[in-house]
C-alpha positions in Angstrom: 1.3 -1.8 27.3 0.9 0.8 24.7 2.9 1.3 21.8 4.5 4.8 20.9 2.8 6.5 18.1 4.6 5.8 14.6 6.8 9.1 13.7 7.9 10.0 10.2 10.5 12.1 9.8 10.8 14.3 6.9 12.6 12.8 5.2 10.3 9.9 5.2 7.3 12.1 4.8 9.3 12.8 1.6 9.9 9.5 0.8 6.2 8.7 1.2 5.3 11.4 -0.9 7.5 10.1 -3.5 7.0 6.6 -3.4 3.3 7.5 -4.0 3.9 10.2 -7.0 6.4 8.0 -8.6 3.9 4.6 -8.5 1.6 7.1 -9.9 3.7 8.3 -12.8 4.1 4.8 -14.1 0.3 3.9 -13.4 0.9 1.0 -11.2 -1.3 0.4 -8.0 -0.2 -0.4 -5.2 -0.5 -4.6 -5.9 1.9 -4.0 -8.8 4.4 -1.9 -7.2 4.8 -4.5 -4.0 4.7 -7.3 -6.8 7.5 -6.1 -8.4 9.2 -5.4 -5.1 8.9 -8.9 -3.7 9.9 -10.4 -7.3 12.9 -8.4 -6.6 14.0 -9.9 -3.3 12.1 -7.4 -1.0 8.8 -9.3 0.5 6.3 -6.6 0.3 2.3 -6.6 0.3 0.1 -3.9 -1.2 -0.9 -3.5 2.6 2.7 -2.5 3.4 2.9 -0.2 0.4 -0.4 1.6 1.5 1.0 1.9 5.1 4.2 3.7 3.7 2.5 5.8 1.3 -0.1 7.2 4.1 2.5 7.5 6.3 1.5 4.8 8.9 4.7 3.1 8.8 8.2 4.2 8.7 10.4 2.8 5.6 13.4 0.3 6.8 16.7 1.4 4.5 16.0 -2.1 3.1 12.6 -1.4 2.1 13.4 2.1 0.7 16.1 0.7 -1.8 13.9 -1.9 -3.4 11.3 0.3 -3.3 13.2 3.0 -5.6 15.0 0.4 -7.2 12.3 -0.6 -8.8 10.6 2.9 -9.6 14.0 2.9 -11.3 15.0 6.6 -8.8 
């Protein structure tokens, strides 16, 4: 059986966007911004950073607020 194709939004194409720019800003790559997510108490992997910032996967609420919490948004 074949999945549906992943849709973003736009408000998480904006998110994505963001989440990229703002990781950028502070000169973190991707390892270091899901490091300091999963210290947080959000699990995250580089891979699942990647995914949101290219827009292959959509951004749970609970992944979104560690996320920004930690780019300090």
């Amino acid at each position: 059986m074949a999945g549906r194709p992943i849709e973003i939004g736009d408000v998480g194409q904006q998110v994505a966007a963001a989440v990229a720019d703002l990781r950028g800003r502070r000169g973190w790559d991707q390892k270091r911004l899901a490091q300091l997510v999963s210290e947080a108490g959000r699990p995250m992997s580089a891979s699942i950073v990647g995914k949101i910032e290219s827009k292959a996967r959509r951004v749970a609420v609970d992944d979104r607020v560690e996320v920004l919490d930690v780019l300090f948004v």
